[in-house]
C-alpha positions as CSV (number, residue, x, y, z in Angstrom):
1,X,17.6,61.1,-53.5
2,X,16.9,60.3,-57.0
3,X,14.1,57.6,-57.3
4,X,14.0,54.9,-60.1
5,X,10.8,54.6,-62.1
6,X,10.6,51.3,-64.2
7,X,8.1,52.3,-67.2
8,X,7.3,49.4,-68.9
9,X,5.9,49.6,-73.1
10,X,2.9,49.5,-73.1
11,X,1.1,46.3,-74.0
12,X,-0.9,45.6,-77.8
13,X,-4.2,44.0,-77.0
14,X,-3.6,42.1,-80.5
15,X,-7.2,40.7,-81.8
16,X,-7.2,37.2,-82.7
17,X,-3.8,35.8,-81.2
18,X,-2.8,33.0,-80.3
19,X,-2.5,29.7,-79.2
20,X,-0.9,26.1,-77.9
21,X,0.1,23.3,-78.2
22,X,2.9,20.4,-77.9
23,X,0.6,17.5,-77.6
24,X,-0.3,18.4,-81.3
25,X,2.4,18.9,-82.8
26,X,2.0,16.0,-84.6
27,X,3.4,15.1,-88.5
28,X,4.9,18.6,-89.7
29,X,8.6,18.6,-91.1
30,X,9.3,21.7,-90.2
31,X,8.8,21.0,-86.3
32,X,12.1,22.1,-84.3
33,X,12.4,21.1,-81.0
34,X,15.6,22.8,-80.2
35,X,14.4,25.2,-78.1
36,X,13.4,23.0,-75.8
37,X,15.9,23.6,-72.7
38,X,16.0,25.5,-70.0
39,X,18.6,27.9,-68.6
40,X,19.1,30.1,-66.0
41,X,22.0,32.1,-63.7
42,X,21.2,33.4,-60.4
43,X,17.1,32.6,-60.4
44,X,16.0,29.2,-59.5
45,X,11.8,28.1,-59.9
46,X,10.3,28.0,-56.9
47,X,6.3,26.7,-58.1
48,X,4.6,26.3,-61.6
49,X,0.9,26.6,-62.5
50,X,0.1,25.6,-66.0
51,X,-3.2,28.5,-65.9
52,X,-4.9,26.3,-68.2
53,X,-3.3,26.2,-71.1
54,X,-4.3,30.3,-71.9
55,X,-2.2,32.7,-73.8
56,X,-0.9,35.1,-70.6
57,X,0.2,38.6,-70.5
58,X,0.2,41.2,-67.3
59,X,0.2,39.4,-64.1
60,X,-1.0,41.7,-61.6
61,X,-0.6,40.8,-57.9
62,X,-2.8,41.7,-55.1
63,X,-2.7,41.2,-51.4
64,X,-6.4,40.4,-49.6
65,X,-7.0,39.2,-46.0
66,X,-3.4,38.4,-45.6
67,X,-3.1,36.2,-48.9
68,X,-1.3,37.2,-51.8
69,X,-2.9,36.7,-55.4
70,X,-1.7,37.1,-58.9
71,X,-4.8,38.1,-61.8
72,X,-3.7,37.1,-65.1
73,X,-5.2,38.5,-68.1
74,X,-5.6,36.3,-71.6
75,X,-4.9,37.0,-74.9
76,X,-7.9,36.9,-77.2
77,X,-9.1,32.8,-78.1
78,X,-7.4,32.2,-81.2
79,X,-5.6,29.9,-84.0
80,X,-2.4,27.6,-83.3
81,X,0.5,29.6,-83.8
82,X,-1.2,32.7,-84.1
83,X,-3.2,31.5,-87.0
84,X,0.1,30.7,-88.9
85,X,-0.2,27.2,-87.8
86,X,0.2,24.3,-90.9
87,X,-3.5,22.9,-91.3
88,X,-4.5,20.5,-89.7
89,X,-3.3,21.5,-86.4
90,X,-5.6,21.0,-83.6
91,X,-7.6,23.7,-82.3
92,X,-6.3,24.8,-78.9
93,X,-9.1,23.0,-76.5
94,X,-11.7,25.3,-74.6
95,X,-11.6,24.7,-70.6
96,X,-14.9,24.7,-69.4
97,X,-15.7,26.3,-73.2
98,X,-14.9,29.4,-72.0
99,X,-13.2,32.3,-73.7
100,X,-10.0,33.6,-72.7
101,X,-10.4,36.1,-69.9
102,X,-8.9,36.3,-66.1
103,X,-7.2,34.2,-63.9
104,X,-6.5,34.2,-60.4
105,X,-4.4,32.0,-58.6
106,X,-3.4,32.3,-54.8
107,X,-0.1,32.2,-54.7
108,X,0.3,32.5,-51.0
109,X,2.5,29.5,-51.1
110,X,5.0,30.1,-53.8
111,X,5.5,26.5,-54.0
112,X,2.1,25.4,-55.0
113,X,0.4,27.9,-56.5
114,X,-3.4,27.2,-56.3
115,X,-5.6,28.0,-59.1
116,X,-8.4,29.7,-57.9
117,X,-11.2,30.3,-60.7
118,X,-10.9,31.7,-64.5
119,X,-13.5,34.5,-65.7
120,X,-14.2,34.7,-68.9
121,X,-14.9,37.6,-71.3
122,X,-16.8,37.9,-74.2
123,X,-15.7,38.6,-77.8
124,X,-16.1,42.3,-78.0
125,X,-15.2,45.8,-76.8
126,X,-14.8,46.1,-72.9
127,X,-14.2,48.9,-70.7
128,X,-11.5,48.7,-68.2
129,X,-11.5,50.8,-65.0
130,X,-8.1,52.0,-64.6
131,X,-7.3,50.6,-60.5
132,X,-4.2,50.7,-58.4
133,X,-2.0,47.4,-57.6
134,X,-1.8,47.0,-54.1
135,X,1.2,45.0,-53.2
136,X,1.5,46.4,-49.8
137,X,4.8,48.1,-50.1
138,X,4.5,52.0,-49.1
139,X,3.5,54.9,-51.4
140,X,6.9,56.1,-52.5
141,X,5.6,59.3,-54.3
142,X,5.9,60.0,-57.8
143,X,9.4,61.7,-58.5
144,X,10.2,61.1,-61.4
145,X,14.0,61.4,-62.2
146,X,15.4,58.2,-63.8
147,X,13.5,56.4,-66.0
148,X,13.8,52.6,-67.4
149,X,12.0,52.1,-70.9
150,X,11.9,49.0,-73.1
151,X,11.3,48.6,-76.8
152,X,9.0,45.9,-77.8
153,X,10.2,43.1,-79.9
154,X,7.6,41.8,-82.8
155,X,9.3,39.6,-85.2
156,X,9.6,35.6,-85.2
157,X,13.2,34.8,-85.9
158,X,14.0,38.5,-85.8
159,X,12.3,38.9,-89.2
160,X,12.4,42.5,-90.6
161,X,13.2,43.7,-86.8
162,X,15.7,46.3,-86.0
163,X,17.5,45.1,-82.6
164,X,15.2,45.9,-79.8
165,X,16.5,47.5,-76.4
166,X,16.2,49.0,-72.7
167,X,17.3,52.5,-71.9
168,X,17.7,54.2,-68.5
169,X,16.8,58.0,-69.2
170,X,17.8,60.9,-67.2
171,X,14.2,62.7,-66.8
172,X,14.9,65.4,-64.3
173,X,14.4,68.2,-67.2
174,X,11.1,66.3,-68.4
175,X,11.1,68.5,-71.5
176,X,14.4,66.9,-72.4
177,X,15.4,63.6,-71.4
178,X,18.6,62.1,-71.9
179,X,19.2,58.8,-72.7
180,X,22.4,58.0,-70.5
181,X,22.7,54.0,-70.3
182,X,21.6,51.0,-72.6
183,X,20.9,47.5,-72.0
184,X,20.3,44.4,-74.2
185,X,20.8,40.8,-74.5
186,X,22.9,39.5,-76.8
187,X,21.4,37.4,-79.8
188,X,24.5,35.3,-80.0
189,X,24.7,34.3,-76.5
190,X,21.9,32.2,-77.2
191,X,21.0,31.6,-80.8
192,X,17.6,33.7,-80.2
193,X,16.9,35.0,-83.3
194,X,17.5,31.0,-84.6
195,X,15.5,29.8,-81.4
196,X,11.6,30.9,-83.2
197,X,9.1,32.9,-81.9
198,X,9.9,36.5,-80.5
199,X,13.5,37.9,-78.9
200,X,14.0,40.9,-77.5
201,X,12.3,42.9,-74.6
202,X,8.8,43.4,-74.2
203,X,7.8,45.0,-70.3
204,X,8.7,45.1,-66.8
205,X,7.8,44.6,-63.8
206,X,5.7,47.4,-62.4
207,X,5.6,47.6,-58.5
208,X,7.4,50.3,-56.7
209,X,8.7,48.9,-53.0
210,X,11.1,46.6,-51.6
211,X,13.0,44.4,-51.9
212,X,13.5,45.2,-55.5
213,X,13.1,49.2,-56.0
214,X,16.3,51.1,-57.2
215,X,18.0,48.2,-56.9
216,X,16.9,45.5,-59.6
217,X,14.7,45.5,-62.7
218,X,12.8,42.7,-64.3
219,X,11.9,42.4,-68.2
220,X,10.3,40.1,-70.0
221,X,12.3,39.1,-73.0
222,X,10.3,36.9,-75.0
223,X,12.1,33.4,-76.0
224,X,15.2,34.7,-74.0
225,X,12.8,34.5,-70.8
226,X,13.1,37.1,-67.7
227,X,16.1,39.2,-67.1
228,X,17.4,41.3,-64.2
229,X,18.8,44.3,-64.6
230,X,21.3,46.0,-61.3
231,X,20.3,49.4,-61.9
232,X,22.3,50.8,-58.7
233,X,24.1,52.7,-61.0
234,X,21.9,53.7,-64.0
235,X,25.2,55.0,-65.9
236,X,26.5,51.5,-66.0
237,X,23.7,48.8,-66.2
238,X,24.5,45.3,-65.7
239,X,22.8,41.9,-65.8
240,X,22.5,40.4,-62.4
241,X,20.3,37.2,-63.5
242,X,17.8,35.6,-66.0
243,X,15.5,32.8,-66.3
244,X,14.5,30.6,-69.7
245,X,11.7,28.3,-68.3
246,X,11.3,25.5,-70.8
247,X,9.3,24.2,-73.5
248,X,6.3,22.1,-71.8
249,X,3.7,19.7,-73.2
250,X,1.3,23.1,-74.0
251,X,3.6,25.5,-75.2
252,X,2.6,26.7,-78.5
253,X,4.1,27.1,-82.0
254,X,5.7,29.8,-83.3
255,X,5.4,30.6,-87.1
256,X,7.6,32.6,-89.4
257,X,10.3,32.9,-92.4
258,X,13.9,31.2,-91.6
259,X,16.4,30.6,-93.8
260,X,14.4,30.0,-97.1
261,X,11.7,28.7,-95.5
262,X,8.3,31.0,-96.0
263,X,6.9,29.2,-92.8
264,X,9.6,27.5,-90.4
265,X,7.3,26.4,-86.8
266,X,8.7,25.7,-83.9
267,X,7.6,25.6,-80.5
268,X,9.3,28.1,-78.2
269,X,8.7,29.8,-74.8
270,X,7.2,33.6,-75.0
271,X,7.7,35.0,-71.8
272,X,5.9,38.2,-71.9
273,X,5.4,39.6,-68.5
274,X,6.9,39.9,-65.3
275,X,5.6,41.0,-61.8
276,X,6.9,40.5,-58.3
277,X,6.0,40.8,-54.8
278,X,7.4,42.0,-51.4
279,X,8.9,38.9,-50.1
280,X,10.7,38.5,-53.2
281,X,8.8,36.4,-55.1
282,X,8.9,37.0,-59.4
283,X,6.4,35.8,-61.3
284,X,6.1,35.1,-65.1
285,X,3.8,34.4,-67.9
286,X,3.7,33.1,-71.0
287,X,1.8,34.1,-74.2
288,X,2.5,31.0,-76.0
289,X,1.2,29.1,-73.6
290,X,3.8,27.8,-71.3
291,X,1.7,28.8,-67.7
292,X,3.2,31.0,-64.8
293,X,6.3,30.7,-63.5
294,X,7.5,31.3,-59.2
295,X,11.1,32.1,-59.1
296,X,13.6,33.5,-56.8
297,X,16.8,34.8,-56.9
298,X,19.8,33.4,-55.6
299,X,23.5,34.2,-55.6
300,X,24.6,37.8,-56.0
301,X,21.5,39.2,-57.5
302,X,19.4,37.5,-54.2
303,X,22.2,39.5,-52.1
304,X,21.8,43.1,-54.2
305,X,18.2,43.0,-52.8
306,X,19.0,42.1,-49.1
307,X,17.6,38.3,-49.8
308,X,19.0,35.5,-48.6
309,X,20.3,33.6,-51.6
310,X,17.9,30.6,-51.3
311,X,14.8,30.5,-50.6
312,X,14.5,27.5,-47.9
């Protein structure tokens, strides 16, 4: 049997990203709040924790004496609108004065996630252990035979960009994959290269187990929010849900050029990773700002993975 391996990009650590915020967006013409609404087919949100406010990328879960906990990491402490921010902007306020780092939250309760405590890291070079996620589904090997690869999208407004995409790629000959199915959202469907900010994939989820494994994939897709992917039949890929959470009171701005304008800013939700658990639980971030996201699928895509399609 041919096993589905979802290979995410791999992240940019960018130095000196970043940063927030609605409540001061005060006085700027160029402000465009039409982004603002959110929208979603087969995925409803379950629970919400704001996670202070912190850039987010790679939400990593892990289960320990029987709770289940996502660790965040944090973009680098930096500039509104990734330093491309009018002046006068606000600075992005410090919790606690600390710089970005890790967050945990115990999201054994999908409904209310708890935030559990934020470590900080230094400004500076670290060295990361490399460790294994422990979500408690079973070690499925490591065949390797069909691959799912994303692009990364790194334009605001679609600036400069060629179109960004996810492939499924036939891998059984590793010294020549073929590239055998692609899979993309479409710009127009939403206005996303309009919208601000960045469209287009960016990672998946990375756990290997049910109730999601050669079934569904999960990618982060910037302003378009999370996406699932049916990947059943990896010749014929088809979307089976998505979620756009919405613009909230700490979602940052966006900077970039738009239609004659050098420096259009907007705020706009970056959703920029995904992870999920084995009861069915997904989990997004933002890295403008926007906090974590619980959601669960419902409808046809809840069915593809043997879940009931709510989640009371």
């Amino acid at each position: 049997m041919r096993r589905l391996l979802v290979n995410c990009a791999l992240l940019a650590m960018l130095a000196g990203l970043l940063v927030l915020g609605a409540r001061r967006l005060s006085a700027h013409e160029d402000l465009d709040r039409n982004a603002d609404d959110a929208a979603s087919r087969n995925m409803k949100l379950v629970g919400f924790n704001d996670l202070q406010a912190r850039s987010t990328y790679q939400p990593t879960l892990h289960k320990q004496g029987g709770r289940y906990y996502i660790y965040a990491g944090h973009h680098a402490y930096g500039a509104p609108g990734e330093g491309s921010a009018p002046a006068g902007t606000p600075p992005l306020p410090k919790v606690n004065n600390e710089e970005n780092g890790t967050s945990i939250v115990d999201v054994t309760n999908p409904r209310h996630p708890k935030y559990v405590i934020h470590i900080p890291v230094p400004i500076g070079k670290i060295t990361v252990q490399d460790f294994v996620t422990d979500t408690g589904n079973p070690d499925l090997g490591t065949v390797r035979d069909i691959v799912f690869v994303t692009s990364e999208a790194t334009a605001n407004y679609c600036a400069g960009q060629v179109r960004h995409m996810s492939w499924t790629v036939d891998a059984t000959d590793e010294g020549r994959p073929q590239s055998i199915d692609t899979d993309q959202v479409s710009a127009a469907s939403g206005r996303f290269c309009d919208r601000g900010g960045r469209f287009g994939p960016h990672a998946t989820n990375e756990e290997f187990g049910g109730p999601f494994y050669q079934k569904l994939v999960f990618t982060s897709q910037f302003n378009a929010g999370v996406r699932v992917t049916d990947v059943r039949d990896p010749y014929n890929l088809k979307e089976a849900a998505f979620f756009i959470p919405a613009v909230n009171a700490n979602t940052d701005l966006r900077c970039g050029p738009y239609q004659g304008n050098p420096n259009k800013c907007v705020q706009v939700v970056q959703t920029n990773n995904v992870a999920t658990d084995d009861r069915g639980f997904v989990y997004i971030v933002d890295r403008a700002d926007s906090g974590m996201h619980v959601l669960r699928l419902t409808g046809d895509a809840a069915r593809i993975a043997g879940l009931s399609d709510d989640d009371d």
